[in-house]
PDB file of N, CA, C and O in Angstrom, chain B, residues numbered from 101:
ATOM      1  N   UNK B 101      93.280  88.997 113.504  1.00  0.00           N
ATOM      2  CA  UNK B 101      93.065  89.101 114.937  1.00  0.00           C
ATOM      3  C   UNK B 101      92.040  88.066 115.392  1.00  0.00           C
ATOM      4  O   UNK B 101      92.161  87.535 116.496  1.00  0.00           O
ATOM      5  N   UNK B 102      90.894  87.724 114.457  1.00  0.00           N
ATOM      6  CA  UNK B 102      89.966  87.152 114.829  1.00  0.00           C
ATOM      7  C   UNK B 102      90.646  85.782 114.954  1.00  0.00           C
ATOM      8  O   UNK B 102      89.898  85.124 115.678  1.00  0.00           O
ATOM      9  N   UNK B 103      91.618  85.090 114.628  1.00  0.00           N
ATOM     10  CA  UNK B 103      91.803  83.735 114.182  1.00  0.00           C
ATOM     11  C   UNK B 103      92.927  83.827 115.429  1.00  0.00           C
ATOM     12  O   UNK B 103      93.134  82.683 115.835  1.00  0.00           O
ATOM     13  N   UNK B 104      93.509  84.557 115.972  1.00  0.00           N
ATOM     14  CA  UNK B 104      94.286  84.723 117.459  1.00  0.00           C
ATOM     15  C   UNK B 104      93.738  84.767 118.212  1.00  0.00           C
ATOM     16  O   UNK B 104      94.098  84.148 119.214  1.00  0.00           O
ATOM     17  N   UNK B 105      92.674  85.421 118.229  1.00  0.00           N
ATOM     18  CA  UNK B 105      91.372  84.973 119.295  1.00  0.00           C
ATOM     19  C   UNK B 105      90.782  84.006 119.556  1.00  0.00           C
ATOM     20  O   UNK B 105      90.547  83.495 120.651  1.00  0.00           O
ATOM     21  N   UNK B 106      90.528  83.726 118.603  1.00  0.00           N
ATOM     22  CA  UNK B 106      90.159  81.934 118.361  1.00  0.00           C
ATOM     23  C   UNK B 106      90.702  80.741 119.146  1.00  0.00           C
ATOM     24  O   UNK B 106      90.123  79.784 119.659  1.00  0.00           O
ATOM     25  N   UNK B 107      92.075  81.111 119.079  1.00  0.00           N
ATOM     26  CA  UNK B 107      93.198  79.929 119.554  1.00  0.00           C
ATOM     27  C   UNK B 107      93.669  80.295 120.613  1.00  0.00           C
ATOM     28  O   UNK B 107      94.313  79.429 121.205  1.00  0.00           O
ATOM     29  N   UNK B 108      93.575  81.504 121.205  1.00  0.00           N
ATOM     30  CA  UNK B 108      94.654  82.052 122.553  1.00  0.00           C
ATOM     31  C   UNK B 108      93.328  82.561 123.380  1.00  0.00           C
ATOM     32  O   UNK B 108      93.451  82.272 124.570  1.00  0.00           O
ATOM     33  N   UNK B 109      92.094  83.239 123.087  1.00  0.00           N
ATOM     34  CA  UNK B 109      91.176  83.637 123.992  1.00  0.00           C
ATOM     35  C   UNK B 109      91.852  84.997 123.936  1.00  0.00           C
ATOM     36  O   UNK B 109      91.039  85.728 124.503  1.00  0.00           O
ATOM     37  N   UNK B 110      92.692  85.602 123.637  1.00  0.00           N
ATOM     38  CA  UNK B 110      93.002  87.750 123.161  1.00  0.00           C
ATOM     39  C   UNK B 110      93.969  87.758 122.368  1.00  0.00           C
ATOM     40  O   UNK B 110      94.532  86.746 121.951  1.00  0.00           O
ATOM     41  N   UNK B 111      94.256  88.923 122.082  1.00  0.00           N
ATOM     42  CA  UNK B 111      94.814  89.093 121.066  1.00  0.00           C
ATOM     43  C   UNK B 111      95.787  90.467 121.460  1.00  0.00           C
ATOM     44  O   UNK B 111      95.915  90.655 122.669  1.00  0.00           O
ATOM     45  N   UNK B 112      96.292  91.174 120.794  1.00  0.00           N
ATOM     46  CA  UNK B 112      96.956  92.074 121.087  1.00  0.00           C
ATOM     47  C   UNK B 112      98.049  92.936 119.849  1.00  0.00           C
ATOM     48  O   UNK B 112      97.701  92.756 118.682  1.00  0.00           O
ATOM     49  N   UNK B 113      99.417  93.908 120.089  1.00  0.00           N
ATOM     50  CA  UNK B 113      99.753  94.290 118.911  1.00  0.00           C
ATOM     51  C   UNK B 113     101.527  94.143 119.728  1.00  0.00           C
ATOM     52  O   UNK B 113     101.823  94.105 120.923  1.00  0.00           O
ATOM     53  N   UNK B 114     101.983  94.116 119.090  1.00  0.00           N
ATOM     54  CA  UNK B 114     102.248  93.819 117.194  1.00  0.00           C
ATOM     55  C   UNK B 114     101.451  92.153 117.282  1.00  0.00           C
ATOM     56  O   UNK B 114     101.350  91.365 118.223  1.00  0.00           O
ATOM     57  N   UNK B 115     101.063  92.097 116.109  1.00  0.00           N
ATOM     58  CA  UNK B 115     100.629  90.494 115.661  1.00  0.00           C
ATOM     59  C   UNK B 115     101.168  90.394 114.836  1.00  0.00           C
ATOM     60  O   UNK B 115     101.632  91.335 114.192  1.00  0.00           O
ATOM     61  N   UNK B 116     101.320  88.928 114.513  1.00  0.00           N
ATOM     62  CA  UNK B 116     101.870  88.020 113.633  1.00  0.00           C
ATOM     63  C   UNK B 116     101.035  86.902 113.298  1.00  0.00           C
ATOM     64  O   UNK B 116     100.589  86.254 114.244  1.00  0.00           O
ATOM     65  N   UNK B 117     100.724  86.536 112.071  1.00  0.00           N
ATOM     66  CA  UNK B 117     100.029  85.605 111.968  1.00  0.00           C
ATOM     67  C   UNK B 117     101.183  85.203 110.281  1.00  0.00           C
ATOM     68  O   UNK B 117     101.683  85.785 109.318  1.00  0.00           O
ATOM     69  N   UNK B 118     101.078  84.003 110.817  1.00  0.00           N
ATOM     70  CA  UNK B 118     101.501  83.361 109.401  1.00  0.00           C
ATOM     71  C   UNK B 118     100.013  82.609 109.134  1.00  0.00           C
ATOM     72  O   UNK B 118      99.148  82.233 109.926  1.00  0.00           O
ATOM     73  N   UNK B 119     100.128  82.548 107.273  1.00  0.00           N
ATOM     74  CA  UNK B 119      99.170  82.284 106.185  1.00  0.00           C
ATOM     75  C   UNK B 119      99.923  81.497 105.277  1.00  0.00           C
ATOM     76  O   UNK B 119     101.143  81.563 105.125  1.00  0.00           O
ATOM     77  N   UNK B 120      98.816  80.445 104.439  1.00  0.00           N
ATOM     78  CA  UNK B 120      99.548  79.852 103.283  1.00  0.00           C
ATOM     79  C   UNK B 120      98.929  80.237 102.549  1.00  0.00           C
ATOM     80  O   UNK B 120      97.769  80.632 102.668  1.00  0.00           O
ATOM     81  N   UNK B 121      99.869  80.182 101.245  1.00  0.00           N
ATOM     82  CA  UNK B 121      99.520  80.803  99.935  1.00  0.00           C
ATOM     83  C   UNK B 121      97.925  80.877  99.386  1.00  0.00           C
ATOM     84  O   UNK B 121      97.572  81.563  98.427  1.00  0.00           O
ATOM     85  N   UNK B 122      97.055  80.040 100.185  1.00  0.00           N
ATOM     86  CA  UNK B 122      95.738  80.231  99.723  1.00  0.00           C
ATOM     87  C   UNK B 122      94.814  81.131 100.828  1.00  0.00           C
ATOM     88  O   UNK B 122      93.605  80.940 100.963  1.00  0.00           O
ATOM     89  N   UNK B 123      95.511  82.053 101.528  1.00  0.00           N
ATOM     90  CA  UNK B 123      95.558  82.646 102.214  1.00  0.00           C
ATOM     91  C   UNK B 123      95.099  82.461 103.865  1.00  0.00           C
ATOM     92  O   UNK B 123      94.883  83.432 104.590  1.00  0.00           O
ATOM     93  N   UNK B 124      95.012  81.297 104.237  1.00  0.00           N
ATOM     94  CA  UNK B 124      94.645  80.521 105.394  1.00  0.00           C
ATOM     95  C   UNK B 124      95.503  81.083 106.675  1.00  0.00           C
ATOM     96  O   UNK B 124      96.653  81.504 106.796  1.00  0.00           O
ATOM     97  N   UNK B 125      94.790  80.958 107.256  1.00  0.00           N
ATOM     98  CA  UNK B 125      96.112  81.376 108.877  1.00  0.00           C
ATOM     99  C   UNK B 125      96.299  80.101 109.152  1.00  0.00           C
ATOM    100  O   UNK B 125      95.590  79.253 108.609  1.00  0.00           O
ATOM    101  N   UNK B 126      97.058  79.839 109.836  1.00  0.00           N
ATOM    102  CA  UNK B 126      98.475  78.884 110.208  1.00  0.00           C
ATOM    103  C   UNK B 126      98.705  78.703 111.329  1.00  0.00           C
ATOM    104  O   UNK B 126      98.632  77.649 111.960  1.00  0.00           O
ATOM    105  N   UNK B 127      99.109  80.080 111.787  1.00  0.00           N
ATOM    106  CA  UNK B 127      99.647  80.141 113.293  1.00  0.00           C
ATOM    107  C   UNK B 127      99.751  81.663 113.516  1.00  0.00           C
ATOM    108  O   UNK B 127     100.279  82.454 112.734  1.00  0.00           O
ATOM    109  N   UNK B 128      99.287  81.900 114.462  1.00  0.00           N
ATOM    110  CA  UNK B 128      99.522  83.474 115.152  1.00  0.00           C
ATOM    111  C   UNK B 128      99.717  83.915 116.731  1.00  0.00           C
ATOM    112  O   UNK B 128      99.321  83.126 117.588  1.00  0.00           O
ATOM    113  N   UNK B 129     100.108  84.720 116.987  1.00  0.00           N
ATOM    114  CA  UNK B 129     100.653  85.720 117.841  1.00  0.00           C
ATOM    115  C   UNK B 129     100.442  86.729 118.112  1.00  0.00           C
ATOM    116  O   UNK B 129      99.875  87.418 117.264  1.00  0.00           O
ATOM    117  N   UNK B 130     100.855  87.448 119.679  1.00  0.00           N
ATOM    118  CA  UNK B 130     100.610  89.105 119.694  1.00  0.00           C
ATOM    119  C   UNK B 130     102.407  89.400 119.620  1.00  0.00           C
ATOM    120  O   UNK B 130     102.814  90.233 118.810  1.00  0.00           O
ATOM    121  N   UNK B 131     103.319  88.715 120.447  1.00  0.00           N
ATOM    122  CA  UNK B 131     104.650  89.159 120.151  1.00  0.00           C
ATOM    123  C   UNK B 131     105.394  88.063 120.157  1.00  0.00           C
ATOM    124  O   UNK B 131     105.191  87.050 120.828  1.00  0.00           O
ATOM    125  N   UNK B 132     106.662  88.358 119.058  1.00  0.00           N
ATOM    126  CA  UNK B 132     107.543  87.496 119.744  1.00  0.00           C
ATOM    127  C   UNK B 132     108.977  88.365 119.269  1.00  0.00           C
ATOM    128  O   UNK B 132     109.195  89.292 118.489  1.00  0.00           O
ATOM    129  N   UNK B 133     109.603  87.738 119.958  1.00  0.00           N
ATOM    130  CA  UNK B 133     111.121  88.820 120.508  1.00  0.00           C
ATOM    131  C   UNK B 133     111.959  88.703 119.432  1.00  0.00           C
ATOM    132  O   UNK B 133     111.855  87.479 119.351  1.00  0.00           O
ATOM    133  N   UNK B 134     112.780  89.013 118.451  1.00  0.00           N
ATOM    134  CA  UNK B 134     113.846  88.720 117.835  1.00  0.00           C
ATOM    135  C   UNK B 134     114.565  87.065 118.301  1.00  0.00           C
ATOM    136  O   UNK B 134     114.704  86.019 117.668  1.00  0.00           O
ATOM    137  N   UNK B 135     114.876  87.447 119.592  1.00  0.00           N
ATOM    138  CA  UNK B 135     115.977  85.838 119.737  1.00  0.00           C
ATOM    139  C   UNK B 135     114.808  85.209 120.974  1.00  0.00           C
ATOM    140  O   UNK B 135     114.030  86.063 121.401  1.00  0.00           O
ATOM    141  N   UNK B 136     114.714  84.295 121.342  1.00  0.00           N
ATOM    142  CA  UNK B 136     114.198  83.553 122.541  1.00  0.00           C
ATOM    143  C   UNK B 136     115.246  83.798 123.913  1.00  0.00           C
ATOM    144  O   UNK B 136     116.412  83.488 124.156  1.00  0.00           O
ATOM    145  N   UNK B 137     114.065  84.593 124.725  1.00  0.00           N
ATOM    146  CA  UNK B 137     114.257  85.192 125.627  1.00  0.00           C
ATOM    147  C   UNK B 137     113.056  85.320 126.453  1.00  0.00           C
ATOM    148  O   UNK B 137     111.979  85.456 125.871  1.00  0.00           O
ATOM    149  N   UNK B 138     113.096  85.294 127.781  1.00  0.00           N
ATOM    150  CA  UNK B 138     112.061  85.460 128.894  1.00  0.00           C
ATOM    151  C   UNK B 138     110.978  83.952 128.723  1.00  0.00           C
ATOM    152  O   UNK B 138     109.841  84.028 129.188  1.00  0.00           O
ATOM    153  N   UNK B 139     111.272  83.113 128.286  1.00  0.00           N
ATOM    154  CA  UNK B 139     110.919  82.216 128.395  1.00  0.00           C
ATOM    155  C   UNK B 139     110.216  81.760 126.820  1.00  0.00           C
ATOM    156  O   UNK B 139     110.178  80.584 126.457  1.00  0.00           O
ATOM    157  N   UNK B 140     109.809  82.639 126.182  1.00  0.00           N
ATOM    158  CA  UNK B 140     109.407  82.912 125.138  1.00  0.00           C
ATOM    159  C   UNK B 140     110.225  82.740 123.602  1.00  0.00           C
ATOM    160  O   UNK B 140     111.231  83.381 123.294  1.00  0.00           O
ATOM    161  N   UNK B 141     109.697  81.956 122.933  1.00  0.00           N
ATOM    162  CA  UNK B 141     110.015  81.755 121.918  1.00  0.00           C
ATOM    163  C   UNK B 141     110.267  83.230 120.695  1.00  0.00           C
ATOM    164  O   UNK B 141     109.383  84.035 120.401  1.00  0.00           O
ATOM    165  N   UNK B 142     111.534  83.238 120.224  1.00  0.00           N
ATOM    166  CA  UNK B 142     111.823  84.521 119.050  1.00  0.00           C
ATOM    167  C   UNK B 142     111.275  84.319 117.975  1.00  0.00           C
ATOM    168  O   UNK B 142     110.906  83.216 117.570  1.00  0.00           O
ATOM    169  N   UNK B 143     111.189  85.151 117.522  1.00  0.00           N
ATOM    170  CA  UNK B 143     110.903  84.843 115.727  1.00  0.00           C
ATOM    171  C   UNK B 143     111.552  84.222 114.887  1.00  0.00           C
ATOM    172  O   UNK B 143     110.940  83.800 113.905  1.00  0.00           O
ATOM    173  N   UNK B 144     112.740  84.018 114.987  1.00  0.00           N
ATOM    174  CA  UNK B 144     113.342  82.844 114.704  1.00  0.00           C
ATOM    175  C   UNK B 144     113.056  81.645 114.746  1.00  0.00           C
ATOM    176  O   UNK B 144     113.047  81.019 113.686  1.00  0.00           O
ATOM    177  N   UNK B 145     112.827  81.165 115.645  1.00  0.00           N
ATOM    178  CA  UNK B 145     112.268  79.735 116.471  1.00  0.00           C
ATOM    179  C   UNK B 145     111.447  80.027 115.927  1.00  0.00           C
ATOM    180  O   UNK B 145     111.531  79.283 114.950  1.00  0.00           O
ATOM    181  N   UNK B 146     109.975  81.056 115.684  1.00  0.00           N
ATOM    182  CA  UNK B 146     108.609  80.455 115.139  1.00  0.00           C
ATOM    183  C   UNK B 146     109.051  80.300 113.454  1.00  0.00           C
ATOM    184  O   UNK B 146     108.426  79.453 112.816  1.00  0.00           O
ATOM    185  N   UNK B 147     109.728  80.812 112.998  1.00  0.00           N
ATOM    186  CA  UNK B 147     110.009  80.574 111.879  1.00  0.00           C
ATOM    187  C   UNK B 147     110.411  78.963 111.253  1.00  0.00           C
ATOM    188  O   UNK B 147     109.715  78.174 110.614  1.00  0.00           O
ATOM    189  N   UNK B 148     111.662  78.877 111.678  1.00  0.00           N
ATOM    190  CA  UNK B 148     111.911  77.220 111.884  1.00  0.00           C
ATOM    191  C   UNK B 148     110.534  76.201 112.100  1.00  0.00           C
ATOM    192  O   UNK B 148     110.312  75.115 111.566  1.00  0.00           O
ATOM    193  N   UNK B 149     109.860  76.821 112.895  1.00  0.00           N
ATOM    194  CA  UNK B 149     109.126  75.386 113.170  1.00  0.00           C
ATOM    195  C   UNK B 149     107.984  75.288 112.289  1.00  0.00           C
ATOM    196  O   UNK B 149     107.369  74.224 112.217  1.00  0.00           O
ATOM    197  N   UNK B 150     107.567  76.529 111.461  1.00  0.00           N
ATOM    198  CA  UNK B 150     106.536  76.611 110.871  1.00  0.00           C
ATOM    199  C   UNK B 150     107.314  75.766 109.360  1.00  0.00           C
ATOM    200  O   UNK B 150     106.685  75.052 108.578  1.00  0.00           O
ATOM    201  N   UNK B 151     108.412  76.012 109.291  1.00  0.00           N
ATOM    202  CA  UNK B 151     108.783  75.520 107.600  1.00  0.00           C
ATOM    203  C   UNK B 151     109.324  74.067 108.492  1.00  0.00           C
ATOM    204  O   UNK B 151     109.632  73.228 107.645  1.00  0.00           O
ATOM    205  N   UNK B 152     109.475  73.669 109.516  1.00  0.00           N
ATOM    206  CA  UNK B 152     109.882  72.114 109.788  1.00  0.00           C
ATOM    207  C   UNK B 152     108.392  71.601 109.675  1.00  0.00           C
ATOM    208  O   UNK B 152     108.525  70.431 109.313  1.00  0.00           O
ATOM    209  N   UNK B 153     106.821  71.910 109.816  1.00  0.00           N
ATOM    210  CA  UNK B 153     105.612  71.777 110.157  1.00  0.00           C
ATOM    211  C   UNK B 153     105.111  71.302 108.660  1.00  0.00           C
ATOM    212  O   UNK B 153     104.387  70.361 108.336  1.00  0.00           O
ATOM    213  N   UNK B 154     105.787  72.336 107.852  1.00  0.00           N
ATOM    214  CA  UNK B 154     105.616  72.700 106.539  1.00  0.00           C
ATOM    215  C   UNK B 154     106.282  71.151 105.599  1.00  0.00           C
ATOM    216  O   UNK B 154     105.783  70.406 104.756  1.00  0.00           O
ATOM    217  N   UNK B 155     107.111  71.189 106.027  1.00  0.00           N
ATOM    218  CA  UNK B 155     107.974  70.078 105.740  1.00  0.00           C
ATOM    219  C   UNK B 155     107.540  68.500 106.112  1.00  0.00           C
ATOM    220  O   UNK B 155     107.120  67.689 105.287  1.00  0.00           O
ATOM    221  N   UNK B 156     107.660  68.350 106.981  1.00  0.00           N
ATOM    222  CA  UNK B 156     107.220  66.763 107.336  1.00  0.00           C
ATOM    223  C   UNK B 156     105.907  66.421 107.748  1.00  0.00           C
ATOM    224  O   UNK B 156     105.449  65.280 107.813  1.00  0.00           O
ATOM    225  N   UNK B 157     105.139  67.844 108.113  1.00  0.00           N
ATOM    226  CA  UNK B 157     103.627  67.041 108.416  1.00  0.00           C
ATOM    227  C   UNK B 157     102.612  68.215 107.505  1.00  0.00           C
ATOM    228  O   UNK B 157     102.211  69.233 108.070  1.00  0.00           O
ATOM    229  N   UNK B 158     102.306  67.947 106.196  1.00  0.00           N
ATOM    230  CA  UNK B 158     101.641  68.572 105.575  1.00  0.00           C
ATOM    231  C   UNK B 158     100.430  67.663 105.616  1.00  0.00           C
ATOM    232  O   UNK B 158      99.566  68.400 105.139  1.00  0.00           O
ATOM    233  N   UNK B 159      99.969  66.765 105.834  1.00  0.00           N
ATOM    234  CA  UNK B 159      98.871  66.325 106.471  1.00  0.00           C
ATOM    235  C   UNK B 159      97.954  67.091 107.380  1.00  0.00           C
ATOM    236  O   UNK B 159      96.775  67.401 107.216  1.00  0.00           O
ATOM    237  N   UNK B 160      98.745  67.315 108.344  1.00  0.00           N
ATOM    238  CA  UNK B 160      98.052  68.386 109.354  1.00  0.00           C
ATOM    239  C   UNK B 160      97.675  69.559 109.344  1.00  0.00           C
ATOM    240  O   UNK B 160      97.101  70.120 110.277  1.00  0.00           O
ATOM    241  N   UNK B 161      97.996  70.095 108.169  1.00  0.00           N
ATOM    242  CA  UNK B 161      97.585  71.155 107.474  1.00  0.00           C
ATOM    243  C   UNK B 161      96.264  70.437 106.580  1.00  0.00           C
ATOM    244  O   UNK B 161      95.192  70.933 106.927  1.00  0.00           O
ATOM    245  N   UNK B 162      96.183  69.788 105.923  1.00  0.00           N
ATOM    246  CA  UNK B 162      95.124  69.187 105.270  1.00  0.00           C
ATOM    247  C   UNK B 162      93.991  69.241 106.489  1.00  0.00           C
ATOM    248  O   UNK B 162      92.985  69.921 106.285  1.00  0.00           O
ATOM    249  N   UNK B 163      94.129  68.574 107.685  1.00  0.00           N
ATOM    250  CA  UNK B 163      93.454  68.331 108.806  1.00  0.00           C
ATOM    251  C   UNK B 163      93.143  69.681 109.391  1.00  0.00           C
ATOM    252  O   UNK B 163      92.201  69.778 110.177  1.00  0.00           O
ATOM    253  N   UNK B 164      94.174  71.176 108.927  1.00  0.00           N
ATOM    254  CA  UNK B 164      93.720  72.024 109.718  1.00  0.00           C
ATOM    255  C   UNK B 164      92.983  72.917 109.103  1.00  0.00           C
ATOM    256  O   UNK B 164      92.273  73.737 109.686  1.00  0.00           O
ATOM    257  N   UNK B 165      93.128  72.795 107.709  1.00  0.00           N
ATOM    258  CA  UNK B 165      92.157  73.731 106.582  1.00  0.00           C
ATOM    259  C   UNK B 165      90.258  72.879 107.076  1.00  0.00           C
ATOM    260  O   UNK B 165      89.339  73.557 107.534  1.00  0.00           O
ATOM    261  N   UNK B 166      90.169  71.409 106.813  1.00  0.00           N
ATOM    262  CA  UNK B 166      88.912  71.517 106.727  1.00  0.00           C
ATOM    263  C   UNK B 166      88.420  72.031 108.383  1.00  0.00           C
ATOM    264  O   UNK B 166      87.256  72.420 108.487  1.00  0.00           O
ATOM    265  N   UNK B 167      89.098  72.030 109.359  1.00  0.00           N
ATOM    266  CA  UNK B 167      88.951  72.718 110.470  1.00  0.00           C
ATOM    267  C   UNK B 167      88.173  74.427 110.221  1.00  0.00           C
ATOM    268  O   UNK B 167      87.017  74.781 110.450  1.00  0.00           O
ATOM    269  N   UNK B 168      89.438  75.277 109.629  1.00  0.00           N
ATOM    270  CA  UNK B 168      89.580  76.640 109.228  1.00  0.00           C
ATOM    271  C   UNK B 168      88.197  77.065 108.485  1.00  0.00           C
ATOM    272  O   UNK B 168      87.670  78.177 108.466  1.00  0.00           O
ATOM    273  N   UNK B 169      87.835  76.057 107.979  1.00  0.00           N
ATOM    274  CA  UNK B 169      86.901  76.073 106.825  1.00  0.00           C
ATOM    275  C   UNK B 169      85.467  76.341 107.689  1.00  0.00           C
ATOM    276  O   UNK B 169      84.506  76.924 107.186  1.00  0.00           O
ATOM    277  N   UNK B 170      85.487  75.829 109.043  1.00  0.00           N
ATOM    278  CA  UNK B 170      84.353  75.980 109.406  1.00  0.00           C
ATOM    279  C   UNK B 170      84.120  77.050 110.790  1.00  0.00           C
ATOM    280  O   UNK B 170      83.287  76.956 111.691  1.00  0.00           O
ATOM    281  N   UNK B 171      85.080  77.974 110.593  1.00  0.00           N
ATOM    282  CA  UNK B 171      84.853  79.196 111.193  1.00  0.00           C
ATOM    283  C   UNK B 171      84.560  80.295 111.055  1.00  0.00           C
ATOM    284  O   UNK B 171      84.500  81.045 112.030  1.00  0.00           O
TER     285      UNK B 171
END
């Protein structure tokens, strides 16, 4: 919750936060819908973009851990 707060200014439930294996947060959320709807991205879509993120810019993850590191 604290690391959704961080990035959005509240937080809320259900949450979602994706983590990498060294247990880091990533990216988080209070909802997202099954399919993209109401303007809002589904869980689907956050899925995709986190393993396309994962995929071609693992740099920015390098760039976002020593970030993470100092909160």
């Amino acid at each position: 919750m604290t690391f959704v707060q961080a990035l959005y200014g509240g937080g809320g439930w259900p949450l979602s936060v994706f983590i990498s294996p060294d247990l880091k947060p990533l990216m988080g959320g209070t909802y997202f819908p099954p399919d993209d709807k109401y303007g809002r991205p589904g869980f689907k879509t956050i899925l995709r973009w986190e393993f396309w993120f994962l995929d071609f810019f693992p740099f920015l993850f390098s760039a976002a851990w020593l970030f993470l590191d100092q909160l």
